[in-house]
N, C-alpha and C positions, 0 to 999 in steps of 0.2 A: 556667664560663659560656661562650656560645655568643660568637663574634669578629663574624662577621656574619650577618646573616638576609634572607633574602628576600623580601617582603614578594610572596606569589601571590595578587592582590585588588587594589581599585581604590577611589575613594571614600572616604568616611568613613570605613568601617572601617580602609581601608589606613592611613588618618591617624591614628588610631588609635593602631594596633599599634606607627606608627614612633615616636609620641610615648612609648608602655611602654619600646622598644627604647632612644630614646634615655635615659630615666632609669636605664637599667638599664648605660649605656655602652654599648652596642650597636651596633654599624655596619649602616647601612642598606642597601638593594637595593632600587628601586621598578621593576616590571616595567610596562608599560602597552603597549597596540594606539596604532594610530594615530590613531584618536580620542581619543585621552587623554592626548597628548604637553604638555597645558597643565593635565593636572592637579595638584594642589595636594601630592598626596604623591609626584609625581617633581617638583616643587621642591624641597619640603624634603631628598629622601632622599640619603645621603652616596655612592649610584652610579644610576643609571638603565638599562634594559635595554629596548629595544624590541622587544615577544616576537611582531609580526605585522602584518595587518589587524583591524579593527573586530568583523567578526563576531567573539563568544568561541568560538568553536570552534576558531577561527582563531587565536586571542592566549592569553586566561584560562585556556581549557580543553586547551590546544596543551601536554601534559606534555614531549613532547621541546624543542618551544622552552623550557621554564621549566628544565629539566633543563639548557639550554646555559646559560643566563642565568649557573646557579646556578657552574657551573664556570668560566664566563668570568668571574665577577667574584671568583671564590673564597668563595661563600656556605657555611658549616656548616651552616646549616638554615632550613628554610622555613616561615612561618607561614600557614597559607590562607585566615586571618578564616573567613567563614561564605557560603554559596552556593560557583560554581565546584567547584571541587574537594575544599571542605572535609569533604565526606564520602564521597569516592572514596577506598575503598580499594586499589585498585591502583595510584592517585599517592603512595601512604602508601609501599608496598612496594616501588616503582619508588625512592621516593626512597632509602630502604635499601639496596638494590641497590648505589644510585652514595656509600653512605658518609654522605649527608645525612641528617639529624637532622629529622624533622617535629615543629613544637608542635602537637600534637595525638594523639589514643590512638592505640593499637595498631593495627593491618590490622587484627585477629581481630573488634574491639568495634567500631569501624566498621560491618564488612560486619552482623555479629550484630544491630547495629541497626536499620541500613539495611533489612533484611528485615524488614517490618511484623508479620508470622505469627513469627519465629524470635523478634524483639522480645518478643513477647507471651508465648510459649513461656517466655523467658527469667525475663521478669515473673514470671511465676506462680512458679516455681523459686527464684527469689530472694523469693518473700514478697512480692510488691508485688500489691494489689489490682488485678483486671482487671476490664472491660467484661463482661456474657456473651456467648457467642459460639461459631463455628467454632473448632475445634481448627487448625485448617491453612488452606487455602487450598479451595473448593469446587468441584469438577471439572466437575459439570453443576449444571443446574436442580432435576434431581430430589435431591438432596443437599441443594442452596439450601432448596426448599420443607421438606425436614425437618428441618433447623438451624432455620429461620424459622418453622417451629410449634414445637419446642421452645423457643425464649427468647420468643417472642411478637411480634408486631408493633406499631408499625412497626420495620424490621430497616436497619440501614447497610452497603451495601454501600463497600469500601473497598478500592483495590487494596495489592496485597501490596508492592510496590518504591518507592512511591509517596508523598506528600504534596502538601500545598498546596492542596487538595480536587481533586485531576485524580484522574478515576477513581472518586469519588465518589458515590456515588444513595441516596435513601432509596426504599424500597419500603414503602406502609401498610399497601396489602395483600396478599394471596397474587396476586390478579389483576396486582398494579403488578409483578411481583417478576421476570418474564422479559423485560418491556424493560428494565425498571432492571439486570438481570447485564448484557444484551448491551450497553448502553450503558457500561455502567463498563469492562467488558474492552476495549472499545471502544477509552475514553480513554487508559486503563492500557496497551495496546499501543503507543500514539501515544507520549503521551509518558515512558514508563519502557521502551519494548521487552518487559515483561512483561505479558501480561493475565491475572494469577491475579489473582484478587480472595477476600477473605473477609467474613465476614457479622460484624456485631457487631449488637446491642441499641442500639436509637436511644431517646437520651433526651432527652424533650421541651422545659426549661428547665435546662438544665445550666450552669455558668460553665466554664470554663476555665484551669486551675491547676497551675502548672508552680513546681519543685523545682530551684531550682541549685545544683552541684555539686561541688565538688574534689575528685579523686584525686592522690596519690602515686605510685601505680602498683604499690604496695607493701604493701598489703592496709590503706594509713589514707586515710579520705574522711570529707567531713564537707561538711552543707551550709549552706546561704546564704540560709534564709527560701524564699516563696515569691512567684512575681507570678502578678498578675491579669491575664490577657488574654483576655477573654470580649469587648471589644468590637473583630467584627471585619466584614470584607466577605468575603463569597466565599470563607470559610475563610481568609483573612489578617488578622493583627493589624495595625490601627489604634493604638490605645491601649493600652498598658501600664501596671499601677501594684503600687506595695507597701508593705506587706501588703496583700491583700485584704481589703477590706471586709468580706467574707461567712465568714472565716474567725475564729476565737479561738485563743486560746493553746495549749488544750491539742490541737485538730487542728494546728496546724502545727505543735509539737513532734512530736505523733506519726506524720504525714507525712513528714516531713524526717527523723526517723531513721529511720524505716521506709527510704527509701531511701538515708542515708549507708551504713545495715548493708550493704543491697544490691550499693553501691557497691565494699562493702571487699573482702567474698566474690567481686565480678566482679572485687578488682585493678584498678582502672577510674584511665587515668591521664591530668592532667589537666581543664580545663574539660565538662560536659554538663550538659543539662538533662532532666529526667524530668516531664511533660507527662500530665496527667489530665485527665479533663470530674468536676466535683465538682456533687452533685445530695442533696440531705435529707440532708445531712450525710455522705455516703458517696464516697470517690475510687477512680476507673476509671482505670487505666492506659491511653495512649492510643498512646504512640512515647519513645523519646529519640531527642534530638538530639544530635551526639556533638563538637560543639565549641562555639563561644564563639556567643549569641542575639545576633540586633539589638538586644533589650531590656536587653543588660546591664547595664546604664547605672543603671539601676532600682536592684539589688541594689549597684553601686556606693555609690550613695547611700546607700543606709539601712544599710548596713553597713562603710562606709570602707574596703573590702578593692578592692584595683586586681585586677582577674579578670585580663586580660591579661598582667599579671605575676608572675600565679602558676601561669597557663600554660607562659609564657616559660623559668621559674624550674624548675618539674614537669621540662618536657622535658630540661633540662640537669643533670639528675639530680638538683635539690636538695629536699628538704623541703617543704611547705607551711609557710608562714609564722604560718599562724593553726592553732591546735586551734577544737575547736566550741565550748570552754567560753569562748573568747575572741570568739564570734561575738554582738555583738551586735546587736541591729535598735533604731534610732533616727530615730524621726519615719515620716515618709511621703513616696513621691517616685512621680511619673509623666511618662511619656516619651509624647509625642506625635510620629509620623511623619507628618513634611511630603514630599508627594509631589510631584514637577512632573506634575500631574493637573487635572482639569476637579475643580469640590468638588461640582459635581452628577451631572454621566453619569460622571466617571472618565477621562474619554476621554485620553491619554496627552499631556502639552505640551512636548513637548522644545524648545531654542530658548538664546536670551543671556539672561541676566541683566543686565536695565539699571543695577539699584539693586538691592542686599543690605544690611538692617540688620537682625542679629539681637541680641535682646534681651538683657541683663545684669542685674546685680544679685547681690545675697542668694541663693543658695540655687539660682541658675540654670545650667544648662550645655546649651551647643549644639555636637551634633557632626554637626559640616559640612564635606562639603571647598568648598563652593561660596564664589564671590567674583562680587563684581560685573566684570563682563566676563567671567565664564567662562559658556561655551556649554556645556549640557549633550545630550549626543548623544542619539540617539533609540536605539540598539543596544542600551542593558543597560537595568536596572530604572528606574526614576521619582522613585527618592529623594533630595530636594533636602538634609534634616538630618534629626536629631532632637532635638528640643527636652525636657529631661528638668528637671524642677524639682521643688526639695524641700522641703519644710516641716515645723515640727516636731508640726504635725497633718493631717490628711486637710485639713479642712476652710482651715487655714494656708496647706497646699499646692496646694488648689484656687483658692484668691484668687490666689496667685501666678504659677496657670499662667494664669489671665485675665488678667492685667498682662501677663506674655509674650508671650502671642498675642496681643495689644493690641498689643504695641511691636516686634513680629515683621512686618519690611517687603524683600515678594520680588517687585522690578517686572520686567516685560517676558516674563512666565510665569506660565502660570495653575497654582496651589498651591491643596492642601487646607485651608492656613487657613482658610476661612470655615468650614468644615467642623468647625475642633475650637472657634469661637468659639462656636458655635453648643452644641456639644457640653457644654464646661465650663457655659456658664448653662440647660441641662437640668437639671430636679428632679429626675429619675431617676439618670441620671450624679452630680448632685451628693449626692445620696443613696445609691450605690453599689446601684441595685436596677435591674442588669441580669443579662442572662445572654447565651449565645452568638451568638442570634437577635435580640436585640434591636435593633441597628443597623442591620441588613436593615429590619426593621420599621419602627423611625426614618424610614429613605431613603425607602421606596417611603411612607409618610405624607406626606412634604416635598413627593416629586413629584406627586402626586395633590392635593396643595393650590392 
């Protein structure tokens, strides 16, 4: 087992990771910018490194500072939670380089996934259902307009390096399909440096159905159910829950081994997730993600397996804890992200927190590094916790999470709370009959009232 870890990340997650480290003995390392020197996980952590200024390009994303940190404090290996670097491959390789230990896969699976088109490639090869679509990436228009008659319109254009919907356009029809390419390479240049984009099949009322993961690294993987994140904005998940509602038994068996098999033949080691749009019963491969989800929390729940620590546990050569025959799903749980956000335009609230009282009980867990008097910066993401509760039915679980977001109190900054109160006593939510689009649909209703 590993002596010390570096903890490359900030927030909840970091708090996280130190909380698995410290059960696991683990000696800490909390890295933070200068905006973050009152965060909650360089309180807790057993050393602190101050790896820059605010901006992450500066601090987060800074691999030769995180590289000192890692020697100046005598870290073995670094864990980079999710965002920042956690899917940079050449921080993986870099870290190798100097001796250090990453929890997280290999360079190779990284990069392979990180490529939207090589992703896909890969899917297909290992047997996992895809979307239809380009083979590769489409060089001009006139390629576009013949991929986009053969699967039919409307067509998703979607860049190839990319995620988070940047880069993104649908095209209905052949006339939309030449602003929609220039505008997607557009984005896709901006923010991935790449503007190849490729064409997939847009489907109309899809959900959103992602497969968690564990590898060995060793040709054994085995997965963890799946969740539901169809309710999103802007291509970002809001809401997570699991099981899905929309699924039954025998597709999420056959889903979830469809891609442990996947998993084994890729040698796939430690945490990912494998990420579909599911539509009349049938799942489209969409991306993996190649370390640990905001949503984990979810699959925590309904399955008692600490994911973090079997990350931890993967890198340092040891075994999976769990086989699949030991994997069971128990009840139902959803995770709602509280953003410091306006709950109607979105608009970004950074600021102090006057009063924090997050909610307890039966069945509830809040991961937060927030506290009253901590000022949250305006420089990284928006997210104040996640509020994840579980119950031993859908319906158990949804009373509960109203109780929580009832007893869930975040003064001196505007939160999405109103947002998910609103949400849990919707008949549609409380009856699981959404799909990807429907929260868009939601919003712009709200505002037009």
């Amino acid at each position: 087992m590993f002596d010390k870890i570096l903890i490359a990340n900030r927030g909840e997650i970091a708090l996280r990771i130190l909380r698995a480290c410290k059960e696991l003995g683990i000696a800490t390392v909390a890295v933070h910018s200068t905006a973050d020197s009152d965060a909650m996980h360089v309180r807790l952590a057993d050393e602190s490194v101050c790896i820059g200024p605010p901006p992450a390009r500066d601090s987060y994303l800074n691999i030769p500072a995180l590289i000192a940190a890692c020697e100046i404090t005598g870290a073995d290996a670094v864990h980079p939670g999710y965002g920042f670097l956690s899917e940079n491959a050449r921080f993986a390789e870099v870290l190798g380089h100097h001796g250090i230990a990453v929890v997280g896969p290999r360079a190779e699976h990284i990069r392979m996934m990180g490529d939207k088109i090589e992703a896909k490639r890969t899917a297909k090869r290992l047997g996992i259902p895809c979307v239809p679509g380009s083979e590769g990436g489409v060089s001009d228009d006139v390629e576009a307009k013949r991929v986009a008659a053969e699967i039919g319109y409307p067509v998703l254009i979607k860049a190839a390096s990319g995620g988070g919907g940047r880069g993104m356009k649908v095209a209905r029809t052949e006339d939309d399909l030449s602003d929609a390419l220039a505008t997607a390479r557009a984005e896709a240049l901006a923010a991935f440096g790449d503007a190849s984009v490729y064409l997939e099949k847009y489907l109309e009322k899809p959900r959103h159905i992602e497969i968690q993961v564990l590898g060995d690294g060793r040709g054994r993987a085995i997965h963890l159910g799946e969740r539901d994140c169809s309710l999103q904005r802007r291509h970002q998940k809001v809401w997570e829950e699991g099981p899905s509602p929309a699924l039954n038994e025998a597709e999420r068996e056959e889903i979830g081994n469809t891609v442990a098999r996947a998993m084994q033949e890729l040698r796939y080691a430690g945490a990912g997730t494998v990420e579909f749009l599911y539509e009349d019963g049938r799942f489209y491969f969409i991306e993996m993600n190649t370390r640990v989800q905001v949503e984990h929390p979810v699959t925590e729940m309904i399955t008692g397996i600490d994911i973090v620590n079997e990350q931890i546990r993967v890198a340092a050569g040891a075994e999976l804890s769990v086989t699949q025959d030991e994997v069971k799903l128990t009840g139902h749980a959803i995770e709602c992200r509280i953003n410091a956000e306006h709950p109607a335009t979105f608009r970004p609230s950074p600021g102090l927190i006057t009063y924090f009282h997050p909610p307890g009980g039966l069945g509830v867990r809040v991961d937060s590094a927030a506290y009253q008097g901590y000022r949250i910066p305006p420089n990284y993401d928006s997210l104040v916790g996640k509020l994840i509760v579980h119950g031993r039915t859908r319906n158990e679980c949804l009373m509960r999470l109203r109780r929580a977001l009832d007893e869930f109190i975040v003064d001196g900054i505007d939160t999405t709370l109103p947002l998910f109160r609103s949400l849990v006593r919707n008949p549609d939510v409380q009856n699981g009959l959404y799909d990807i689009h429907w929260l868009e649909r939601f919003l712009a209703a709200e505002a037009a009232a």
